[in-house]
PAZAPA-4460 file (N, C-alpha, C; in steps of 0.05 Angstrom, whole numbers, plus 32768, in hexadecimal, padded with zeros to 4 digits):
% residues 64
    n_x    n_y    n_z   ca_x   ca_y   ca_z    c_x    c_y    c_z   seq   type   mol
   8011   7FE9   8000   8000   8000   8000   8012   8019   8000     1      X     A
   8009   802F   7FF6   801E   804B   7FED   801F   8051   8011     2      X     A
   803C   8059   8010   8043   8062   802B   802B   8083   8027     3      X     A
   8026   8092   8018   801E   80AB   8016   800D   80A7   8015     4      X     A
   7FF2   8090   800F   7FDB   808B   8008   7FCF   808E   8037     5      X     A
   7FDD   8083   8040   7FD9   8074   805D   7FE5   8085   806D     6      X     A
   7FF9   808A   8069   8002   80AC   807D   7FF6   80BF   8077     7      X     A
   7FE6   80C9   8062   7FD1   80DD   8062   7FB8   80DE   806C     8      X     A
   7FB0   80C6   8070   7F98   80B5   8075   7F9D   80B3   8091     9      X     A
   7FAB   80AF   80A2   7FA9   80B9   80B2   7FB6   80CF   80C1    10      X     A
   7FBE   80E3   80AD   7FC1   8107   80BF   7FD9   8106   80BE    11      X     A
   7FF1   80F3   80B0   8006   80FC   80AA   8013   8113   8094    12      X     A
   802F   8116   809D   8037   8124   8080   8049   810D   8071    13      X     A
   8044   810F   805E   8056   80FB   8044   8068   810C   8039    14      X     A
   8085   810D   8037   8092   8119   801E   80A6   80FD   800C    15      X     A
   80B4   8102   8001   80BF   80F4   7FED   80D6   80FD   7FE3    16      X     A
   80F0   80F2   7FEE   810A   80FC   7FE6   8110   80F2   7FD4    17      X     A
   8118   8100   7FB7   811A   80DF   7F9F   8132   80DD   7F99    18      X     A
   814E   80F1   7FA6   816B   80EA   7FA0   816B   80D4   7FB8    19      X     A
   8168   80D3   7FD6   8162   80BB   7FDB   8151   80AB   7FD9    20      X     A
   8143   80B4   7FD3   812C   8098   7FCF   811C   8093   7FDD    21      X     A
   8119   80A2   7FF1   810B   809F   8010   80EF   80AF   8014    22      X     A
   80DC   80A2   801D   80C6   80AC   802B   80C7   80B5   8044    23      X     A
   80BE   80CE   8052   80BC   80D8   8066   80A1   80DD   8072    24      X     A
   809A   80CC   8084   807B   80C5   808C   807A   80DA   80AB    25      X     A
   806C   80F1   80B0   806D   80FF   80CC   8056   8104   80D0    26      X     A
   8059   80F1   80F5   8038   80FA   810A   8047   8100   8120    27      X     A
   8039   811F   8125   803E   8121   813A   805E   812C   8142    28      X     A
   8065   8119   814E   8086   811C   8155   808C   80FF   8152    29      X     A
   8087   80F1   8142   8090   80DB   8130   8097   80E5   811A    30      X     A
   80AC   80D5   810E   80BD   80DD   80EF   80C5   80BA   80EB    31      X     A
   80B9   80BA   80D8   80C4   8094   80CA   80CA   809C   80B0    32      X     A
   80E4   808D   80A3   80EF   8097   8089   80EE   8079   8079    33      X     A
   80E0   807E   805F   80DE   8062   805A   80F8   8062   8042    34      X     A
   8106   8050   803D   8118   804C   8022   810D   8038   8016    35      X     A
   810B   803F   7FF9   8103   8027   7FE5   811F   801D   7FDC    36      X     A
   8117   7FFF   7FE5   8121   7FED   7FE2   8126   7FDD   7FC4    37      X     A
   814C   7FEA   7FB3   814C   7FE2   7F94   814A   7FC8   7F97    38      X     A
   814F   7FBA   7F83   8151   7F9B   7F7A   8171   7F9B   7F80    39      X     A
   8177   7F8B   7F83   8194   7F82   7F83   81A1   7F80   7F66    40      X     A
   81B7   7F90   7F5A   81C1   7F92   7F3F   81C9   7F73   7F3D    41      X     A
   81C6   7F72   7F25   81D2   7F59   7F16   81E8   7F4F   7F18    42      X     A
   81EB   7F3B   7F15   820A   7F2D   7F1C   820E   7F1E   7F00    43      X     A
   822B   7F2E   7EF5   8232   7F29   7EEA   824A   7F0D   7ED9    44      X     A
   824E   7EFE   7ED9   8260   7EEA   7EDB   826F   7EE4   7EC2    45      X     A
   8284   7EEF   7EB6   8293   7EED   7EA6   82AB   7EDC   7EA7    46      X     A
   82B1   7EC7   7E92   82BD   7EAF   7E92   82C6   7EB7   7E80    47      X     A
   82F1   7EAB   7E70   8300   7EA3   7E5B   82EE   7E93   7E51    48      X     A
   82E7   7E79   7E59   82DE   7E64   7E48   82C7   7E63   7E4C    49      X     A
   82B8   7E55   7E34   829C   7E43   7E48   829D   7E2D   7E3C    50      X     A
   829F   7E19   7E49   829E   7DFD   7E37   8289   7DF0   7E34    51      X     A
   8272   7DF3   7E36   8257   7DE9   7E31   8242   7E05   7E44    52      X     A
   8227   7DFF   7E2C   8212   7E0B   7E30   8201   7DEF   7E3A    53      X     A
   81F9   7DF5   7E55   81E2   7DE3   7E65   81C4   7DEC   7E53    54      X     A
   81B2   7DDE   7E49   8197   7DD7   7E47   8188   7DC8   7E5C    55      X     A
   8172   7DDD   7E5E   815E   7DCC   7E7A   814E   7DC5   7E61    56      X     A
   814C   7DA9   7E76   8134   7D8C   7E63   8128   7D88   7E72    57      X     A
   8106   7D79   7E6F   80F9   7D6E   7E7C   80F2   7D53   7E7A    58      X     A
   80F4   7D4A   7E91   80F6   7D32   7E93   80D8   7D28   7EA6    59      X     A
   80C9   7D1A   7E95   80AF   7D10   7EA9   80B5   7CE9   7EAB    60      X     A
   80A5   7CEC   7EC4   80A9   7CCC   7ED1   80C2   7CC4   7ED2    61      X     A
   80D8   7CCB   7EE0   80E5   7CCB   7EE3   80FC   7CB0   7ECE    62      X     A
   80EE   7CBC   7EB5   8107   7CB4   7E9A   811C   7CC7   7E95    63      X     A
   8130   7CC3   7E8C   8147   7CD0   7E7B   8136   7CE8   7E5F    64      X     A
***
């Protein structure tokens, strides 16, 4: 649910820092700072060789 949708709703202030990234939710003399949370960057894995390309197969009833 939008952090801004539910801190307004109930009598908060919402702002939105977008060089950090962060929500700032205030009641009162409460202050909660939310950070959105990126995906983890890709991992990259660079090899000299590759000596085989793996294929996934399916295999039913446990045949070859």
């Amino acid at each position: 649910m939008p952090a801004r949708f539910v801190g307004e709703a109930l009598g908060a202030n919402v702002s939105w820092d977008a060089t950090k990234r962060m929500a700032s939710v205030s009641l009162g003399d409460t202050l909660l700072n939310i950070y959105e949370e990126l995906p983890p960057e890709p991992e990259i894995v660079i090899t000299e060789n590759i000596s085989h390309t793996v294929y996934p197969r399916v295999v039913r009833n446990g045949g070859n």
